[in-house]
Structure formats: structure tokens, C-alpha cells
C-alpha positions, 0 to 999 in steps of 0.5 A: 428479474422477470415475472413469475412465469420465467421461472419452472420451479422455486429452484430456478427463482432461488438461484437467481434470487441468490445471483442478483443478491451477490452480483447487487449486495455481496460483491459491491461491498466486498469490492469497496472493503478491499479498496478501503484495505489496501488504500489503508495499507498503502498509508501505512507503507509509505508512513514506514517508508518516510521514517526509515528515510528519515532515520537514514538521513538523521544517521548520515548528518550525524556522521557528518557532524561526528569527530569519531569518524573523519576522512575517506571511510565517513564519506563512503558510508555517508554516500553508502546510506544516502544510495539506500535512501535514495531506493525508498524514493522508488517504492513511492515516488513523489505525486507530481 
């Protein structure tokens, strides 16, 4: 910071006194709260992601399974849920 003869009056020690208090205290904290928001988001994206990938394949085994539908529409609707599925895999890709 100096020593006391840097500085002409209280206004100009203030000023400083108040830059280092941002630049040392203020900043570093909300740098890490922001860090810890959008890791905390992330999780929260991704966990909504698996279950609606999830829920699109329990959808789809269903419709296997089902007597109700049969034959070239099934397949269709089948494949239809398997591609939007598949799109939720480039929101998040898999860490290799």
C-alpha cells in the first residue's frame, strides 16, 4: 500500500483503501459464489436432462412392448423418440 507520504490527503487513502478492499475481499468472493452458482446449475441441468432422457426411453420400451400399437407407425414413433433422445446427448456430452 505505501507509506503515508504517498498519499496528499484522507481522499486519495480512501480511494485506495477502498480498491484494495474490492480488488482483495469483495471480488474473490463474488468470483467464487458465481463459480459455485453455475457448477450448482449445471447439476441441476444435467439431472433434468437424464430424467427426461430416461422418461423418452421408458416411453419408447413401452411402445415396444404395446399390442395397441403394431406395425410401420410404432416403428416410426419409436425412432422418432429414440432421435430427440439422442439430442439431450449434445447438451451434455458424456466426460471421456
Amino acid at each position: 500500500m505505501g507509506n503515508k507520504t504517498d498519499y496528499k490527503d484522507g481522499k486519495a487513502f480512501g480511494r485506495k483503501l477502498e480498491e484494495d478492499h474490492i480488488r482483495h475481499l469483495v471480488a474473490p468472493a463474488l468470483k467464487a459464489k458465481k463459480e459455485e452458482l453455475e457448477e450448482a446449475c449445471q447439476q441441476a441441468m444435467s439431472e433434468s436432462v437424464s430424467a427426461t432422457q430416461k422418461a423418452l426411453r421408458a416411453l419408447a420400451d413401452k411402445l415396444d412392448s404395446s399390442e395397441a400399437m403394431m406395425g410401420q407407425f410404432s416403428k416410426a414413433l419409436k425412432t422418432s423418440i429414440e432421435t430427440e433422445s439422442a439430442k439431450y446427448d449434445e447438451i451434455f456430452p458424456e466426460k471421456s
